[in-house]
C-alpha positions in Angstrom: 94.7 80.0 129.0 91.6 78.6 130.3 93.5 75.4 131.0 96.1 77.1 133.3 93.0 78.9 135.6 92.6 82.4 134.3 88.8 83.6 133.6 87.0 85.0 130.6 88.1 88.5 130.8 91.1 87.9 131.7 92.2 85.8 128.4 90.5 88.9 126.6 92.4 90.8 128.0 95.7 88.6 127.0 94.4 88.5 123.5 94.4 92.4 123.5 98.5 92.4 124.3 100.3 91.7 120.7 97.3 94.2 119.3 98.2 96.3 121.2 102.3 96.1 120.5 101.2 96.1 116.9 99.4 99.6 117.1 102.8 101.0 119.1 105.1 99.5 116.5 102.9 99.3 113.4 103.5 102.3 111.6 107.1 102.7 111.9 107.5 98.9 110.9 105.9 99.5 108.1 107.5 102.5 107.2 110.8 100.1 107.5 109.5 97.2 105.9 108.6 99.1 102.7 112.1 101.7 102.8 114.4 98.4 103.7 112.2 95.3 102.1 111.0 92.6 103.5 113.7 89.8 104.1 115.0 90.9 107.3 111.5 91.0 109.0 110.4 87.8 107.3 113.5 86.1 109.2 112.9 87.8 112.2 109.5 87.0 112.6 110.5 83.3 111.9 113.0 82.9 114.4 111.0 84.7 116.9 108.1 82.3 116.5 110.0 79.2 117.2 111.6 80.7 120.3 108.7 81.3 121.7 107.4 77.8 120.8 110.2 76.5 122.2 109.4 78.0 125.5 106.2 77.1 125.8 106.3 73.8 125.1 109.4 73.5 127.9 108.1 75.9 130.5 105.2 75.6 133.0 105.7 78.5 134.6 102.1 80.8 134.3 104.0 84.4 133.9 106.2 82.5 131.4 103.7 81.1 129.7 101.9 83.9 128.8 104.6 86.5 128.1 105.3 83.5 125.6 102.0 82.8 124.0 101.9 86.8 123.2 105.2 86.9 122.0 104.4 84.3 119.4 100.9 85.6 118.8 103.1 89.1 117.6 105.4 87.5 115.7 102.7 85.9 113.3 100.9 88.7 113.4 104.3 90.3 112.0 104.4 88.3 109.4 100.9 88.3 108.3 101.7 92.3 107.8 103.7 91.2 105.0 101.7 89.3 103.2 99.6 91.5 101.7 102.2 94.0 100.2 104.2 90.4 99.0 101.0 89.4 97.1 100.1 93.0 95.8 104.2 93.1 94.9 103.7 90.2 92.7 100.4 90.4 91.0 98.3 92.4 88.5 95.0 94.0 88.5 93.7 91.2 86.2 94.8 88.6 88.5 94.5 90.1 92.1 91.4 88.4 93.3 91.9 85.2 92.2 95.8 85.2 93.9 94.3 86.8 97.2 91.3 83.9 97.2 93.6 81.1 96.6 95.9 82.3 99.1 92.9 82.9 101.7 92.2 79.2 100.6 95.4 77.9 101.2 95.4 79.4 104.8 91.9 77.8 105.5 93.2 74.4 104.4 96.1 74.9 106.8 93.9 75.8 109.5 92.1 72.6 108.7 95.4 70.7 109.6 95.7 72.8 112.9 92.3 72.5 113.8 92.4 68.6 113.5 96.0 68.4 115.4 94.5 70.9 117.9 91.4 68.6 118.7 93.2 64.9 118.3 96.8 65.1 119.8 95.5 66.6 123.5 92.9 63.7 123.6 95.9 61.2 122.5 97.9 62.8 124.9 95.6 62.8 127.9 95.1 58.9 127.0 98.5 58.7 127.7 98.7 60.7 130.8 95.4 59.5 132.2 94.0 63.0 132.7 91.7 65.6 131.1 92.0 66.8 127.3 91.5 70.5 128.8 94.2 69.8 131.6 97.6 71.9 131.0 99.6 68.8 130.1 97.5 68.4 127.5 97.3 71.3 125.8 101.1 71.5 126.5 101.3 68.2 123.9 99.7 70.2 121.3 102.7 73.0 122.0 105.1 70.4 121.0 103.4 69.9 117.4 103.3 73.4 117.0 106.4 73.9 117.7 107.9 71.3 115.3 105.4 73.0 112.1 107.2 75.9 113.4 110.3 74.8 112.7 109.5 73.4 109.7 108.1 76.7 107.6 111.8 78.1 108.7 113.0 76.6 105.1 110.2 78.6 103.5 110.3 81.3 105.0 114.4 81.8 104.7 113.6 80.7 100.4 110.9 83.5 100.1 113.3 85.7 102.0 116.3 84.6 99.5 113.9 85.6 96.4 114.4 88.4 94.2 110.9 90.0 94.2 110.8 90.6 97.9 112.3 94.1 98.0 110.8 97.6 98.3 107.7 98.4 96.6 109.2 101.4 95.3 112.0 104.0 96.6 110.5 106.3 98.9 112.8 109.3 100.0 112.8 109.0 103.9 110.6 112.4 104.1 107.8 110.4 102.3 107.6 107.1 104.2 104.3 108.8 105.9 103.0 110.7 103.4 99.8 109.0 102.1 96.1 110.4 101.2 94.8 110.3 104.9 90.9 110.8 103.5 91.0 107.9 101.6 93.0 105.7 103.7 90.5 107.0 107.2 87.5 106.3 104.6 88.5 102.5 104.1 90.0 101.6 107.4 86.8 103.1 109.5 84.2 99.7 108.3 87.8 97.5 108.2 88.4 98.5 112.2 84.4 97.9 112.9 84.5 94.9 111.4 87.6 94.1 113.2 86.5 94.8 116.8 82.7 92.2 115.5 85.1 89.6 114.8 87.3 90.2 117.7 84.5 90.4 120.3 83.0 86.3 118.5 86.3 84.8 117.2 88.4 84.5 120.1 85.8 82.8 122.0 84.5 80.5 119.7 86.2 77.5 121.8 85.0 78.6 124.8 81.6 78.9 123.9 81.6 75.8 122.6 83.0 74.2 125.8 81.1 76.5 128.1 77.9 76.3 126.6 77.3 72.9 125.5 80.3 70.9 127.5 82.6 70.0 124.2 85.7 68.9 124.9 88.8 69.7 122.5 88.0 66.9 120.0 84.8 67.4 119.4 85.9 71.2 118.9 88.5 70.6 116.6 86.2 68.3 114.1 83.8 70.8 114.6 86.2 73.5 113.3 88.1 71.5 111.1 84.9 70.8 108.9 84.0 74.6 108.9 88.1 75.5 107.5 88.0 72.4 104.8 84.2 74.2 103.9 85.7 77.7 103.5 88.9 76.7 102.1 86.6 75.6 98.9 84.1 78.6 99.2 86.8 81.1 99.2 87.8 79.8 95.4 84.5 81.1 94.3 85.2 85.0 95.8 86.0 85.7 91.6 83.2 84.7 90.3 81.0 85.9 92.7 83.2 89.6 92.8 82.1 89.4 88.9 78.4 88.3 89.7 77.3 90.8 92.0 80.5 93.2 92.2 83.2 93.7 94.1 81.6 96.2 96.5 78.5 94.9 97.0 79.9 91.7 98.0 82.3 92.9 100.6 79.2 95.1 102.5 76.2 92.6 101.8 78.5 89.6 103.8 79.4 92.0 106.9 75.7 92.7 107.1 74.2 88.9 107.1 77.2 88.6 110.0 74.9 90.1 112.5 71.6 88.0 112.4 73.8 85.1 112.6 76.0 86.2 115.7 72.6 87.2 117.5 71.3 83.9 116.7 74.2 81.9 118.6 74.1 84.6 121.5 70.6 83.1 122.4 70.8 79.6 120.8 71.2 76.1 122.9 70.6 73.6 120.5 74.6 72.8 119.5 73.7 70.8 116.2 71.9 74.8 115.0 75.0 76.7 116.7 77.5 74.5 114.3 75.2 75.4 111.3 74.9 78.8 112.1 79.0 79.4 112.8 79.3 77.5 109.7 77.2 79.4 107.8 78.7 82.8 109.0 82.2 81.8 108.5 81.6 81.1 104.8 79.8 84.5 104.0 82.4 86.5 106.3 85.1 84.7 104.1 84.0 85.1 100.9 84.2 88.7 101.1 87.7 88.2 102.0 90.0 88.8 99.3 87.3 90.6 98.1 87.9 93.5 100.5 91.9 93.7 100.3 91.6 93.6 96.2 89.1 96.8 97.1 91.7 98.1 99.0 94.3 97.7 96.8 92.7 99.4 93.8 91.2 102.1 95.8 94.2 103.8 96.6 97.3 105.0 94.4 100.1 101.9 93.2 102.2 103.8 95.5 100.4 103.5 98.3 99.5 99.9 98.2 102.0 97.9 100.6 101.5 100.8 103.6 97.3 100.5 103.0 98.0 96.6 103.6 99.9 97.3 106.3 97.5 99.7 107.6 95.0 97.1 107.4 96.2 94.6 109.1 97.2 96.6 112.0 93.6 98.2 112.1 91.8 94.8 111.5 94.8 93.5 114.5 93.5 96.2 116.3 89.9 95.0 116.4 90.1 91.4 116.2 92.8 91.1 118.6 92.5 94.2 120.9 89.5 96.0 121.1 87.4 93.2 120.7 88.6 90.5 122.8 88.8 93.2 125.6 85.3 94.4 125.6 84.2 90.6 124.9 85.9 88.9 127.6 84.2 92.0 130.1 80.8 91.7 128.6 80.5 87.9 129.4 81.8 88.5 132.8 79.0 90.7 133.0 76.2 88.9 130.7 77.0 85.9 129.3 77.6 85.4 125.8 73.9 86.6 124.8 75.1 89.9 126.0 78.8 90.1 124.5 77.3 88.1 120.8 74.9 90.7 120.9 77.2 93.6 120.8 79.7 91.6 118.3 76.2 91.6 115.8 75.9 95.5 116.3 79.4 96.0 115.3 79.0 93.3 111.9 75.8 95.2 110.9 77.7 98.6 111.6 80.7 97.6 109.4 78.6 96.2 106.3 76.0 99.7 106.6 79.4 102.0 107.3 81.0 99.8 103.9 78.2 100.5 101.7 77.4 104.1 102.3 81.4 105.0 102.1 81.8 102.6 98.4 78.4 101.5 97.3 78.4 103.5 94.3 82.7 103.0 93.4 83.4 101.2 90.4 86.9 99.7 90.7 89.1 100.2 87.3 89.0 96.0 87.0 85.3 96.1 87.7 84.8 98.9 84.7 87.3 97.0 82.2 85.1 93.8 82.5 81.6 95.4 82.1 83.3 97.7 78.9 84.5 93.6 77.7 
Protein backbone atom coordinates (compact mmCIF):
# COMPACT_ATOMS: atom_id res chain seq x y z
CA UNK A 1 0.00 0.00 0.00
CA UNK A 2 2.76 2.29 0.97
CA UNK A 3 4.57 1.25 -2.25
CA UNK A 4 1.71 2.33 -4.53
CA UNK A 5 1.56 6.14 -2.77
CA UNK A 6 -1.24 6.11 -0.19
CA UNK A 7 -0.39 7.59 3.39
CA UNK A 8 -0.57 6.26 6.89
CA UNK A 9 -4.16 6.73 7.56
CA UNK A 10 -5.13 5.89 4.63
CA UNK A 11 -3.72 2.07 4.73
CA UNK A 12 -5.44 2.10 8.23
CA UNK A 13 -8.16 2.77 6.92
CA UNK A 14 -7.80 -0.11 4.12
CA UNK A 15 -6.98 -2.55 6.90
CA UNK A 16 -10.26 -1.64 8.61
CA UNK A 17 -12.42 -2.89 5.16
CA UNK A 18 -12.54 -6.94 5.49
CA UNK A 19 -13.13 -6.15 9.42
CA UNK A 20 -15.48 -4.48 8.70
CA UNK A 21 -17.28 -7.05 6.06
CA UNK A 22 -16.62 -9.62 8.79
CA UNK A 23 -18.78 -7.76 11.51
CA UNK A 24 -21.78 -7.34 8.58
CA UNK A 25 -21.49 -10.99 7.65
CA UNK A 26 -20.12 -12.66 10.77
CA UNK A 27 -22.89 -13.80 12.57
CA UNK A 28 -25.04 -15.15 9.95
CA UNK A 29 -21.95 -17.06 8.56
CA UNK A 30 -21.46 -18.52 11.51
CA UNK A 31 -24.84 -19.38 12.18
CA UNK A 32 -24.41 -21.29 8.52
CA UNK A 33 -21.18 -22.69 9.06
CA UNK A 34 -22.26 -24.53 12.22
CA UNK A 35 -26.28 -25.48 10.73
CA UNK A 36 -24.54 -26.60 7.18
CA UNK A 37 -20.72 -27.63 8.25
CA UNK A 38 -17.87 -26.42 7.17
CA UNK A 39 -16.78 -27.86 3.67
CA UNK A 40 -18.53 -25.55 1.53
CA UNK A 41 -16.90 -22.40 3.23
CA UNK A 42 -13.52 -24.11 3.49
CA UNK A 43 -13.68 -24.34 -0.54
CA UNK A 44 -15.02 -21.07 -0.88
CA UNK A 45 -12.60 -19.27 1.00
CA UNK A 46 -9.87 -21.23 -1.02
CA UNK A 47 -10.88 -20.39 -4.26
CA UNK A 48 -11.59 -16.95 -3.38
CA UNK A 49 -8.07 -16.44 -2.10
CA UNK A 50 -6.33 -17.39 -5.22
CA UNK A 51 -8.53 -15.24 -7.39
CA UNK A 52 -7.69 -12.47 -5.71
CA UNK A 53 -3.92 -13.47 -5.86
CA UNK A 54 -4.32 -13.95 -9.22
CA UNK A 55 -5.35 -10.35 -9.71
CA UNK A 56 -3.00 -8.81 -7.88
CA UNK A 57 -0.17 -10.26 -9.08
CA UNK A 58 -1.54 -9.45 -12.93
CA UNK A 59 -3.10 -6.02 -12.31
CA UNK A 60 -1.53 -2.56 -11.71
CA UNK A 61 -4.36 -0.76 -11.61
CA UNK A 62 -4.52 1.17 -7.78
CA UNK A 63 -8.60 0.78 -7.47
CA UNK A 64 -7.92 -2.82 -8.57
CA UNK A 65 -5.41 -3.39 -6.47
CA UNK A 66 -6.91 -2.65 -3.42
CA UNK A 67 -10.42 -4.02 -3.88
CA UNK A 68 -8.06 -7.17 -4.40
CA UNK A 69 -5.79 -7.07 -1.45
CA UNK A 70 -9.18 -6.73 0.79
CA UNK A 71 -10.79 -9.36 -0.89
CA UNK A 72 -8.11 -11.72 -0.11
CA UNK A 73 -7.42 -10.25 3.37
CA UNK A 74 -11.50 -11.50 3.92
CA UNK A 75 -11.13 -14.60 2.54
CA UNK A 76 -8.33 -15.76 5.08
CA UNK A 77 -9.93 -14.12 7.52
CA UNK A 78 -12.93 -16.59 6.50
CA UNK A 79 -11.13 -19.31 6.96
CA UNK A 80 -9.33 -18.54 10.15
CA UNK A 81 -13.15 -18.44 11.49
CA UNK A 82 -13.08 -22.06 11.07
CA UNK A 83 -10.41 -23.02 12.65
CA UNK A 84 -11.21 -22.78 15.95
CA UNK A 85 -14.58 -24.67 15.96
CA UNK A 86 -12.40 -27.49 13.55
CA UNK A 87 -9.88 -27.82 16.40
CA UNK A 88 -12.47 -27.69 19.38
CA UNK A 89 -14.54 -30.37 16.88
CA UNK A 90 -11.68 -32.70 17.11
CA UNK A 91 -10.18 -32.48 20.55
CA UNK A 92 -10.77 -33.15 24.28
CA UNK A 93 -10.48 -31.24 27.36
CA UNK A 94 -7.33 -33.22 28.31
CA UNK A 95 -5.67 -32.37 25.13
CA UNK A 96 -6.99 -28.85 24.10
CA UNK A 97 -4.05 -26.68 24.94
CA UNK A 98 -1.45 -28.64 23.78
CA UNK A 99 -3.47 -29.08 20.04
CA UNK A 100 -4.30 -25.18 20.05
CA UNK A 101 -0.30 -24.44 20.96
CA UNK A 102 1.04 -26.70 18.37
CA UNK A 103 -1.21 -25.38 15.93
CA UNK A 104 -0.38 -21.55 17.04
CA UNK A 105 3.23 -23.01 16.41
CA UNK A 106 2.75 -24.32 13.23
CA UNK A 107 1.26 -20.94 11.98
CA UNK A 108 4.40 -19.10 13.46
CA UNK A 109 6.69 -21.40 11.60
CA UNK A 110 4.77 -20.59 8.47
CA UNK A 111 4.97 -17.10 9.01
CA UNK A 112 8.68 -17.60 9.37
CA UNK A 113 8.58 -18.87 5.66
CA UNK A 114 6.49 -15.74 4.60
CA UNK A 115 8.41 -13.44 6.51
CA UNK A 116 11.72 -14.60 4.84
CA UNK A 117 10.06 -14.76 1.14
CA UNK A 118 8.51 -11.35 1.95
CA UNK A 119 12.02 -9.74 2.85
CA UNK A 120 14.35 -11.78 0.06
CA UNK A 121 12.33 -12.13 -3.23
CA UNK A 122 11.50 -8.09 -3.53
CA UNK A 123 15.30 -7.43 -2.98
CA UNK A 124 16.07 -10.31 -5.71
CA UNK A 125 13.57 -8.95 -7.69
CA UNK A 126 14.61 -5.23 -7.64
CA UNK A 127 18.23 -6.66 -8.51
CA UNK A 128 16.75 -7.77 -11.43
CA UNK A 129 14.71 -4.77 -12.34
CA UNK A 130 17.36 -2.32 -11.27
CA UNK A 131 14.98 -0.34 -8.91
CA UNK A 132 13.97 -0.03 -5.31
CA UNK A 133 12.96 -3.16 -2.97
CA UNK A 134 9.84 -0.77 -1.75
CA UNK A 135 9.02 0.09 -5.52
CA UNK A 136 5.57 -1.52 -6.73
CA UNK A 137 7.26 -3.93 -9.12
CA UNK A 138 8.83 -5.28 -6.37
CA UNK A 139 6.46 -5.94 -3.98
CA UNK A 140 4.37 -7.10 -7.07
CA UNK A 141 7.27 -10.19 -7.35
CA UNK A 142 6.39 -11.12 -3.83
CA UNK A 143 2.53 -11.32 -5.17
CA UNK A 144 3.56 -13.91 -7.55
CA UNK A 145 5.02 -16.30 -4.60
CA UNK A 146 2.08 -15.75 -2.80
CA UNK A 147 0.00 -16.56 -5.18
CA UNK A 148 1.68 -19.93 -6.18
CA UNK A 149 1.58 -20.97 -1.91
CA UNK A 150 -1.91 -20.09 -2.63
CA UNK A 151 -2.47 -22.43 -5.05
CA UNK A 152 -0.67 -24.94 -3.46
CA UNK A 153 -2.84 -25.24 0.09
CA UNK A 154 -5.88 -25.75 -2.56
CA UNK A 155 -5.01 -29.76 -2.22
CA UNK A 156 -5.31 -29.33 1.63
CA UNK A 157 -7.75 -27.45 1.97
CA UNK A 158 -10.21 -29.55 -0.70
CA UNK A 159 -8.70 -33.01 1.72
CA UNK A 160 -9.73 -31.35 5.05
CA UNK A 161 -12.93 -30.40 3.21
CA UNK A 162 -13.34 -34.24 1.97
CA UNK A 163 -12.90 -35.50 5.74
CA UNK A 164 -15.53 -36.95 7.77
CA UNK A 165 -15.17 -34.88 11.06
CA UNK A 166 -15.71 -31.61 9.44
CA UNK A 167 -19.52 -31.42 9.84
CA UNK A 168 -21.88 -29.64 12.31
CA UNK A 169 -20.93 -29.40 15.71
CA UNK A 170 -24.20 -30.54 16.70
CA UNK A 171 -27.91 -30.20 15.10
CA UNK A 172 -29.32 -26.95 16.03
CA UNK A 173 -33.04 -26.45 15.10
CA UNK A 174 -32.97 -23.23 12.88
CA UNK A 175 -34.84 -21.20 15.90
CA UNK A 176 -31.61 -21.83 17.98
CA UNK A 177 -28.73 -20.93 15.67
CA UNK A 178 -28.66 -17.54 17.90
CA UNK A 179 -29.64 -18.57 21.04
CA UNK A 180 -26.46 -18.51 23.26
CA UNK A 181 -25.79 -17.24 27.05
CA UNK A 182 -25.25 -13.41 25.99
CA UNK A 183 -23.70 -12.74 29.76
CA UNK A 184 -21.12 -14.97 29.40
CA UNK A 185 -20.32 -14.70 25.88
CA UNK A 186 -20.38 -10.22 26.45
CA UNK A 187 -18.12 -11.16 29.68
CA UNK A 188 -15.32 -12.95 27.56
CA UNK A 189 -15.50 -11.04 24.31
CA UNK A 190 -15.24 -7.46 26.18
CA UNK A 191 -10.91 -7.95 27.23
CA UNK A 192 -10.87 -10.25 23.66
CA UNK A 193 -12.10 -6.93 21.61
CA UNK A 194 -9.68 -4.52 23.83
CA UNK A 195 -7.11 -6.59 23.23
CA UNK A 196 -8.02 -6.71 19.68
CA UNK A 197 -8.17 -2.99 18.88
CA UNK A 198 -4.02 -2.86 21.20
CA UNK A 199 -2.89 -5.17 18.70
CA UNK A 200 -4.65 -3.68 15.82
CA UNK A 201 -3.57 -0.04 16.57
CA UNK A 202 0.85 -1.77 16.81
CA UNK A 203 0.57 -4.87 14.43
CA UNK A 204 -0.37 -3.45 11.20
CA UNK A 205 2.29 -0.99 11.36
CA UNK A 206 5.09 -2.91 12.50
CA UNK A 207 6.72 -2.54 8.91
CA UNK A 208 6.27 0.82 8.62
CA UNK A 209 7.73 1.70 11.75
CA UNK A 210 10.45 -0.10 11.01
CA UNK A 211 11.04 1.54 7.63
CA UNK A 212 9.89 4.96 8.75
CA UNK A 213 11.67 5.16 11.82
CA UNK A 214 14.96 3.78 11.36
CA UNK A 215 15.12 3.58 7.22
CA UNK A 216 14.95 -0.51 6.94
CA UNK A 217 14.32 -1.67 3.77
CA UNK A 218 12.21 -5.06 3.15
CA UNK A 219 15.07 -7.45 3.86
CA UNK A 220 16.28 -6.24 6.73
CA UNK A 221 12.49 -6.33 7.89
CA UNK A 222 11.79 -9.69 6.96
CA UNK A 223 15.04 -11.20 8.85
CA UNK A 224 14.00 -9.07 11.46
CA UNK A 225 10.56 -10.65 11.61
CA UNK A 226 11.49 -13.88 10.50
CA UNK A 227 13.75 -14.48 13.68
CA UNK A 228 10.87 -13.13 16.05
CA UNK A 229 8.16 -16.09 14.19
CA UNK A 230 11.03 -19.03 14.31
CA UNK A 231 11.35 -17.57 18.28
CA UNK A 232 7.59 -17.75 18.99
CA UNK A 233 6.96 -20.73 17.00
CA UNK A 234 9.20 -22.62 19.80
CA UNK A 235 7.83 -20.46 22.79
CA UNK A 236 4.30 -21.15 21.97
CA UNK A 237 5.04 -25.18 22.64
CA UNK A 238 5.63 -24.27 26.18
CA UNK A 239 1.88 -22.45 26.61
CA UNK A 240 1.03 -26.19 28.58
CA UNK A 241 3.33 -26.12 30.88
CA UNK A 242 3.32 -22.81 31.69
CA UNK A 243 -0.98 -22.89 31.70
CA UNK A 244 -0.13 -25.74 34.50
CA UNK A 245 2.63 -23.53 36.26
CA UNK A 246 0.87 -20.47 36.96
CA UNK A 247 -2.76 -21.35 35.58
CA UNK A 248 -4.68 -20.94 32.82
CA UNK A 249 -6.14 -17.52 33.80
CA UNK A 250 -3.48 -15.96 35.22
CA UNK A 251 -1.41 -16.50 32.23
CA UNK A 252 -3.73 -15.16 29.69
CA UNK A 253 -4.28 -11.55 31.89
CA UNK A 254 -0.52 -11.23 33.33
CA UNK A 255 0.81 -11.41 29.27
CA UNK A 256 -1.84 -8.62 28.02
CA UNK A 257 -0.65 -6.55 30.97
CA UNK A 258 3.42 -6.75 30.35
CA UNK A 259 2.07 -5.70 26.49
CA UNK A 260 1.85 -2.20 27.54
CA UNK A 261 5.30 -1.14 29.06
CA UNK A 262 6.68 -2.68 26.11
CA UNK A 263 4.43 -0.87 23.29
CA UNK A 264 5.22 2.51 25.29
CA UNK A 265 8.72 1.72 25.16
CA UNK A 266 8.96 1.45 21.24
CA UNK A 267 6.56 4.57 20.95
CA UNK A 268 9.61 6.67 22.32
CA UNK A 269 12.60 4.41 21.44
CA UNK A 270 15.36 5.21 18.56
CA UNK A 271 17.87 2.89 19.18
CA UNK A 272 16.72 -0.02 16.42
CA UNK A 273 19.01 -2.88 17.99
CA UNK A 274 16.49 -2.18 21.63
CA UNK A 275 13.20 -1.76 19.31
CA UNK A 276 13.99 -5.52 17.79
CA UNK A 277 14.43 -6.72 21.49
CA UNK A 278 11.64 -5.11 22.80
CA UNK A 279 9.00 -6.32 19.67
CA UNK A 280 10.71 -9.48 20.27
CA UNK A 281 10.11 -9.73 23.68
CA UNK A 282 6.38 -8.67 23.42
CA UNK A 283 5.56 -10.91 20.71
CA UNK A 284 6.65 -13.95 22.81
CA UNK A 285 4.56 -13.01 25.99
CA UNK A 286 1.48 -11.85 23.75
CA UNK A 287 1.79 -15.41 22.22
CA UNK A 288 2.18 -17.49 24.85
CA UNK A 289 -1.08 -16.61 26.24
CA UNK A 290 -2.44 -17.59 22.97
CA UNK A 291 -4.00 -20.90 22.99
CA UNK A 292 -4.11 -20.19 26.37
CA UNK A 293 -7.05 -17.76 25.87
CA UNK A 294 -9.21 -19.78 23.24
CA UNK A 295 -8.80 -23.12 25.55
CA UNK A 296 -10.39 -20.48 28.34
CA UNK A 297 -12.92 -19.81 25.99
CA UNK A 298 -13.76 -23.00 25.10
CA UNK A 299 -14.22 -24.37 28.60
CA UNK A 300 -15.92 -21.31 29.81
CA UNK A 301 -18.96 -21.70 27.93
CA UNK A 302 -21.46 -24.78 27.45
CA UNK A 303 -20.10 -27.85 24.67
CA UNK A 304 -22.88 -26.52 22.72
CA UNK A 305 -21.88 -23.33 22.42
CA UNK A 306 -18.26 -23.83 21.56
CA UNK A 307 -17.83 -23.41 17.62
CA UNK A 308 -20.23 -19.96 17.65
CA UNK A 309 -17.88 -18.54 20.83
CA UNK A 310 -14.92 -19.24 18.34
CA UNK A 311 -16.58 -17.70 15.81
CA UNK A 312 -17.48 -14.95 17.92
CA UNK A 313 -14.00 -14.44 18.69
CA UNK A 314 -12.54 -14.19 15.83
CA UNK A 315 -14.84 -11.76 14.43
CA UNK A 316 -14.44 -9.57 17.76
CA UNK A 317 -10.65 -10.03 17.88
CA UNK A 318 -11.10 -9.22 13.50
CA UNK A 319 -12.83 -6.38 14.71
CA UNK A 320 -10.02 -4.92 16.74
CA UNK A 321 -7.07 -6.02 15.12
CA UNK A 322 -8.17 -5.32 11.70
CA UNK A 323 -10.81 -2.51 12.14
CA UNK A 324 -10.86 -0.52 15.01
CA UNK A 325 -7.42 -0.41 15.49
CA UNK A 326 -5.75 0.05 12.30
CA UNK A 327 -8.32 3.03 11.81
CA UNK A 328 -7.69 4.93 14.97
CA UNK A 329 -3.77 4.07 14.43
CA UNK A 330 -3.27 5.13 11.09
CA UNK A 331 -5.25 8.76 12.27
CA UNK A 332 -3.23 9.03 15.41
CA UNK A 333 0.17 8.97 13.58
CA UNK A 334 -1.08 11.40 11.10
CA UNK A 335 -1.60 13.42 13.96
CA UNK A 336 1.45 12.36 16.41
CA UNK A 337 3.66 10.10 15.24
CA UNK A 338 4.02 6.76 16.47
CA UNK A 339 4.82 7.94 20.14
CA UNK A 340 1.31 9.13 20.18
CA UNK A 341 -0.61 6.16 18.35
CA UNK A 342 2.04 3.27 20.51
CA UNK A 343 0.90 5.11 23.41
CA UNK A 344 -2.74 4.58 23.07
CA UNK A 345 -2.13 0.79 21.68
CA UNK A 346 -0.24 0.33 25.54
CA UNK A 347 -3.53 1.84 27.18
CA UNK A 348 -5.64 -0.60 25.39
CA UNK A 349 -2.95 -3.95 26.26
CA UNK A 350 -2.97 -2.80 29.96
CA UNK A 351 -6.95 -2.28 29.74
CA UNK A 352 -7.43 -5.80 28.28
CA UNK A 353 -5.03 -7.76 30.78
CA UNK A 354 -6.82 -5.47 34.03
CA UNK A 355 -10.58 -5.98 32.22
CA UNK A 356 -9.28 -10.16 31.93
CA UNK A 357 -8.38 -10.52 35.48
CA UNK A 358 -11.12 -8.80 37.29
CA UNK A 359 -13.95 -10.64 34.85
CA UNK A 360 -11.84 -14.54 35.52
CA UNK A 361 -9.16 -14.09 38.04
CA UNK A 362 -10.80 -16.14 40.49
CA UNK A 363 -12.41 -19.14 37.63
CA UNK A 364 -11.11 -22.42 37.89
CA UNK A 365 -11.55 -24.20 34.59
CA UNK A 366 -12.92 -28.02 34.99
CA UNK A 367 -9.21 -29.21 33.37
CA UNK A 368 -7.49 -26.77 35.72
CA UNK A 369 -9.57 -28.43 38.86
CA UNK A 370 -9.00 -32.16 37.57
CA UNK A 371 -5.17 -31.60 37.62
CA UNK A 372 -4.84 -29.93 41.07
CA UNK A 373 -7.50 -32.85 42.55
CA UNK A 374 -4.49 -35.42 40.48
Amino acid sequence: MAALGFSNDVIGLFNSLPAVALLLVGIPFAAMADRIGYRIFLLGGGAVAVLASLVLTLVGSRLIAVLAAGTFALAVIVLQVLGSPLLAQVSGETERVALFSLNQSISWAAALAGDVLGGVIPEAAARVMRTSSASAPAIRSSFIAMTILTVLSLPFLVRLARASGVKPAAAFPVRELLKIDLARFGRILLPGLVLGIAAGMYLNFTQLYLAQRFGLTPGPIGVIFAIGAALTAVVTLAAPAAGRRFGITRTVGVSQVIGAPLVLALAFIVVLPLAVLIMTVRQLALNLQGPLGQVFGMEYVDARERARLATAQVVVGGIGVGGIGPLVSGLLQVRGGYQLAFSVSALFYLLSGVIFLLLFGRTRLPSETRESRG
